[in-house]
N, C-alpha and C positions, 0 to 999 in steps of 0.2 A: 504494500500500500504506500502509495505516496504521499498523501497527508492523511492525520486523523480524521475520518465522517463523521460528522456532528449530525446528519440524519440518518444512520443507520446503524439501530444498538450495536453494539460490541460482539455480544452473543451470536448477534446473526452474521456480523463481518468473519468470527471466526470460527463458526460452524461451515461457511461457505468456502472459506480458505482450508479450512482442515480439511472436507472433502474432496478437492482438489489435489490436496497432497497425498491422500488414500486413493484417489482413481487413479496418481501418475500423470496428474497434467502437466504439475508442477514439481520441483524438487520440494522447496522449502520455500515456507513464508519468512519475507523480510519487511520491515517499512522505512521508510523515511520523511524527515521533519515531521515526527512526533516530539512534543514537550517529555518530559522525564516523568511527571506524573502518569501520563497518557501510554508511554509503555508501558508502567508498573502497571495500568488500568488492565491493558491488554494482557500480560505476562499471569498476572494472578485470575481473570476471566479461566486464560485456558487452560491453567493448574487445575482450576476448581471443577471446570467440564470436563476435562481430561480432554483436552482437545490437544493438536498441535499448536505447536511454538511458534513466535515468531524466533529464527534463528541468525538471521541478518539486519543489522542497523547501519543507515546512514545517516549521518549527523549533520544539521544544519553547516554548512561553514562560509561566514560571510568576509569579504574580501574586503578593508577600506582604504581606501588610494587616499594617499595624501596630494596633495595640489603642491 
């Protein structure tokens, strides 16, 4: 996932991703520019369903140019 969905519960973003990764579409769920909360949201969701993981993160990184 590329950003956090604020319209589509949690539950169901990683019910549908964990599928995915049990048909073989995908190897593994990763996301990026999630906030740190927002992983842990994800990370403890799918402990508790027993779903898969997200096992990749990419991290914001912003560049600022000096003048």
């Amino acid at each position: 996932m590329h950003t956090f969905d604020w319209e589509t519960p949690v539950e169901v973003a990683l019910r549908t991703l964990s599928d995915l990764v049990k048909s073989r579409k995908v190897h593994c769920i990763g996301v990026s520019n999630f906030t740190g909360w927002q992983l842990q949201k994800f990370l403890d969701c799918s402990k508790y369903m027993g779903l898969e993981r997200a096992v990749v993160v990419q991290v914001n990184f912003y560049i600022h140019l000096l003048n």
